[in-house]
MIKE-247894 format. One line per 2 residues: number of its first residue (from 1); their letters; for each residue x, y, z of C-alpha. Coordinates in steps of 0.1 Angstrom, whole numbers, always signed. Layout:
residues N
NUM = a = X Y Z  ...
//
This chain:
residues 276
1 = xx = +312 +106 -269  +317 +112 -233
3 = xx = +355 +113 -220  +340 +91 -187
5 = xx = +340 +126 -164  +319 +151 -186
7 = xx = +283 +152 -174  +286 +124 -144
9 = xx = +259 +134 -123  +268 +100 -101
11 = xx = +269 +66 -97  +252 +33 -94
13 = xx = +247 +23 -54  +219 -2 -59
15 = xx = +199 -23 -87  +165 -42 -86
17 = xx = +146 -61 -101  +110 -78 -95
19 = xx = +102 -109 -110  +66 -108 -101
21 = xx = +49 -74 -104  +38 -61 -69
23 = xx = +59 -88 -49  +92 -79 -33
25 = xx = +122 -88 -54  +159 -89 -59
27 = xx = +188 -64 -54  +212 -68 -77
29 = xx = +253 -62 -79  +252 -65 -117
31 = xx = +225 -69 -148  +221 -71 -182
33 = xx = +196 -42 -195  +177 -51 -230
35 = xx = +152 -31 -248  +125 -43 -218
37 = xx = +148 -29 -191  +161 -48 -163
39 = xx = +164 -84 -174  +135 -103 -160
41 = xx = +119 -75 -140  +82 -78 -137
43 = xx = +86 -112 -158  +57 -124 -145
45 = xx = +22 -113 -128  -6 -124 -110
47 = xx = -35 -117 -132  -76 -123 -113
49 = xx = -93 -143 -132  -127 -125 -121
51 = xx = -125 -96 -135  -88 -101 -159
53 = xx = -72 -72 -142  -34 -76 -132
55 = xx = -30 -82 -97  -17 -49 -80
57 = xx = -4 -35 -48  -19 -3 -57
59 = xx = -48 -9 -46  -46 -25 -13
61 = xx = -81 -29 -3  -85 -56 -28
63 = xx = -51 -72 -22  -39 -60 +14
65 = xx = -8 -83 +17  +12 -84 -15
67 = xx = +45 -70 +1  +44 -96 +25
69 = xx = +51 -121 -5  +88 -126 -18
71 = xx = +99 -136 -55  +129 -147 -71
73 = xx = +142 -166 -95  +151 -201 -92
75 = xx = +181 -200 -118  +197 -166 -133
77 = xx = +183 -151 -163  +200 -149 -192
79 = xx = +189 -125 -224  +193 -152 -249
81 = xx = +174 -178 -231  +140 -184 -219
83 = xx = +132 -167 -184  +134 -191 -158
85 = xx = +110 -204 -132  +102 -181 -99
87 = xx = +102 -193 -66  +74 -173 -44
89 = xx = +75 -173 -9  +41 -169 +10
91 = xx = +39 -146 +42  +30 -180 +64
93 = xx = +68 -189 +48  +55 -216 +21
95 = xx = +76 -217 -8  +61 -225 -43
97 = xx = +77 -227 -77  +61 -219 -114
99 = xx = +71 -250 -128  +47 -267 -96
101 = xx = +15 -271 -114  -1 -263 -78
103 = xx = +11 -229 -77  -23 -210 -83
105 = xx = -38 -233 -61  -19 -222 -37
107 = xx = -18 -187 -39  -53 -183 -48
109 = xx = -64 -202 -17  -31 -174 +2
111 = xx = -46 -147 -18  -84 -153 -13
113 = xx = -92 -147 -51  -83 -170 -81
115 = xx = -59 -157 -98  -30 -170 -127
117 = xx = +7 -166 -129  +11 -150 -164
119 = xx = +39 -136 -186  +21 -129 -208
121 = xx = +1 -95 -202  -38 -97 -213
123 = xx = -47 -79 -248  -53 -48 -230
125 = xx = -39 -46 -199  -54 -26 -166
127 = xx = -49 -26 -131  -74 -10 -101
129 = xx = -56 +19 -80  -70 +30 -46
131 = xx = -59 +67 -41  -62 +76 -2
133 = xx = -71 +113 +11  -38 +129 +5
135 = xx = -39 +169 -5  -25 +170 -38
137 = xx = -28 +136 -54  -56 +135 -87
139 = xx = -84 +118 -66  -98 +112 -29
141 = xx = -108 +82 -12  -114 +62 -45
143 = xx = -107 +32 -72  -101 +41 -102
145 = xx = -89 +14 -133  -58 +24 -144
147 = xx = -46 +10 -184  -11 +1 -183
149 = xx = +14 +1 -212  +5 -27 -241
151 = xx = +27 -62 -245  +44 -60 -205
153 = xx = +34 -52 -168  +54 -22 -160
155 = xx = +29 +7 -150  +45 +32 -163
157 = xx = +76 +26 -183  +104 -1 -184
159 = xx = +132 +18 -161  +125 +35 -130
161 = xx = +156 +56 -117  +158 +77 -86
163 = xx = +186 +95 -70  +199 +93 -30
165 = xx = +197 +135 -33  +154 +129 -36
167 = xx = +154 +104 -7  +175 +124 +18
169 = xx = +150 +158 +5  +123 +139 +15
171 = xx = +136 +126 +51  +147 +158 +57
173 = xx = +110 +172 +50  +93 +148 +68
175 = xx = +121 +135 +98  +97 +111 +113
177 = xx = +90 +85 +82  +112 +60 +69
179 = xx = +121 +68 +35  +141 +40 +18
181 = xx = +148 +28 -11  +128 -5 -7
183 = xx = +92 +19 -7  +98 +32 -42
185 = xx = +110 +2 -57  +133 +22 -86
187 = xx = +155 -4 -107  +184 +21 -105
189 = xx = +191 +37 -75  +219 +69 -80
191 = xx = +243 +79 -50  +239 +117 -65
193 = xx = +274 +138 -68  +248 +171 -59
195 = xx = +241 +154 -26  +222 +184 -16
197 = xx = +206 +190 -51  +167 +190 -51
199 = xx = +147 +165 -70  +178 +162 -90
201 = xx = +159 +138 -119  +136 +165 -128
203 = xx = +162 +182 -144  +171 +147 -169
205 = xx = +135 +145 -183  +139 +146 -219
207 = xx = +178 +141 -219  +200 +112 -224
209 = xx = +212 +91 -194  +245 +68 -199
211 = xx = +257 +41 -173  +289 +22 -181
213 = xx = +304 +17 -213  +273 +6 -235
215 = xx = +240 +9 -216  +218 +47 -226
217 = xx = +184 +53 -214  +163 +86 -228
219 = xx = +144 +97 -193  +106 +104 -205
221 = xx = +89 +117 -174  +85 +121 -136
223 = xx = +76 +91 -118  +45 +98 -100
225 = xx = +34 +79 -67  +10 +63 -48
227 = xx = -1 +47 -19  +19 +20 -27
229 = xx = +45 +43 -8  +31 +41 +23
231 = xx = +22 +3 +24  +41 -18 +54
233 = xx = +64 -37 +41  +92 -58 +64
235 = xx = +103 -36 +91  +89 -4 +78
237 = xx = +56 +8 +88  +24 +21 +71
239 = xx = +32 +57 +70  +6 +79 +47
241 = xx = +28 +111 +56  +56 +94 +30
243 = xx = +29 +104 +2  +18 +132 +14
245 = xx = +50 +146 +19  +60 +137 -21
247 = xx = +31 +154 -27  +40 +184 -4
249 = xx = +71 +187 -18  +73 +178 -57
251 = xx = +42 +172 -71  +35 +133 -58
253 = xx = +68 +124 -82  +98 +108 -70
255 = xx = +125 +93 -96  +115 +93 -131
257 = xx = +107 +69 -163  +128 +58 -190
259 = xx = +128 +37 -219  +161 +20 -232
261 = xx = +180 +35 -263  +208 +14 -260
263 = xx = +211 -22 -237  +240 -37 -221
265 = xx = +257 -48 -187  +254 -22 -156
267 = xx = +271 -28 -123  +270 -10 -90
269 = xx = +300 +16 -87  +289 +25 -132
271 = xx = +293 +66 -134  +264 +80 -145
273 = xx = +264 +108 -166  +236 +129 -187
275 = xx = +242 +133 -223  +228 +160 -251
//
């Protein structure tokens, strides 16, 4: 057991969720964190009915406005209960609700595709992912399908951390972008005690990370990016050179994965520390 100073690498600044997958979402002073991660993130997902893939920002040709739609949930989840309805907010500022039995009317007719609001993933899950002309990433100027984990609609795996030491690296390396938070949407964001550390996460793959009293997570991998990074979201512009310059400078990965050993409550201001 820790005696709450050994190993602290940091702290908790920020928390998110995203109800629906590839929609903005919440940020978060508190959450509960089960063996699916962040209670309620990616609860739901839009899922085209042409073709069964899940709707996906990562490839933006095929669905060029998804940031510009908001979700959140209408009443607070709760881990023993049911997960509540979602409210989604259109970019024209329409607001729709899950339990509105017009809601895929809606956003199909928004979207320009049919499409189904799901929380329940499809048998075998995939999602299309355009990868643009960036030096470094695994292909060039086309779609590729893309399985995603069985029985949810994470992409990768069910926590996504990342450190403030990566994103002030990467502003440093590349002055002119905007790199916040909100482009890499991590669930747990770490104000790093190695402020000037490099790509501090690299060095928890394959080690235990504790927040709080109860909650442990056992950090699997790098979290490797794509042009979902340099979409416009808000107030920030397209920028291709926050990609490239991941790629430039460690390998396309920012944060890393991690699956839950251990749930609980975490709260902004929780030390974080790396355990054996």
């Amino acid at each position: 057991m820790s005696d709450g100073t050994q190993g602290v690498v940091g702290s908790v600044v920020s928390l998110w969720r995203y109800p629906v997958k590839s929609m903005m979402g919440e940020e978060l002073n508190a959450t509960d964190v089960t063996e699916r991660g962040v209670l309620g993130d990616r609860a739901y997902a839009l899922v085209d009915q042409a073709d069964g893939k899940v709707v996906s920002a990562k490839n933006p040709r095929k669905w060029p406005a998804l940031f510009d739609y908001r979700a959140a949930f209408t009443a607070p989840p709760h881990a023993s209960g049911a997960i509540p309805a979602v409210r989604i907010v259109l970019p024209d500022g329409t607001m729709v609700t899950s339990d509105e039995s017009n809601l895929e009317q809606i956003v199909s007719a928004a979207l320009g595709r049919q499409v189904t609001l799901q929380t329940s993933p499809p048998d075998q899950p995939s999602l299309e992912e355009y990868w643009p002309e960036i030096e470094g990433l695994d292909h060039q100027d086309t779609v590729t399908d893309e399985a995603i984990p069985p029985g949810a609609f994470f992409d990768g795996a069910a926590i996504h951390l990342l450190t403030t030491a990566t994103m002030a690296g990467l502003r440093k390396a590349h002055p002119e972008g905007r790199f916040e938070v909100r482009r890499f949407r991590p669930n747990i964001v770490v104000e790093s005690g190695s402020p000037d550390a490099e790509f501090p996460e690299n060095d928890w793959i394959g080690r235990t990370v504790a927040i709080g009293d109860q909650v442990r997570f056992s950090v699997t991998g790098p979290c490797p990016r794509c042009v979902m990074t340099t979409l416009a979201q808000g107030d920030l512009p397209s920028d291709p050179g926050v990609l490239r310059t991941a790629a430039q400078q460690n390998k396309a990965h920012v944060g890393v994965y991690a699956k839950v050993l251990a749930g609980g409550v975490i709260r902004r201001g929780d030390a974080v520390r790396l355990e054996d």
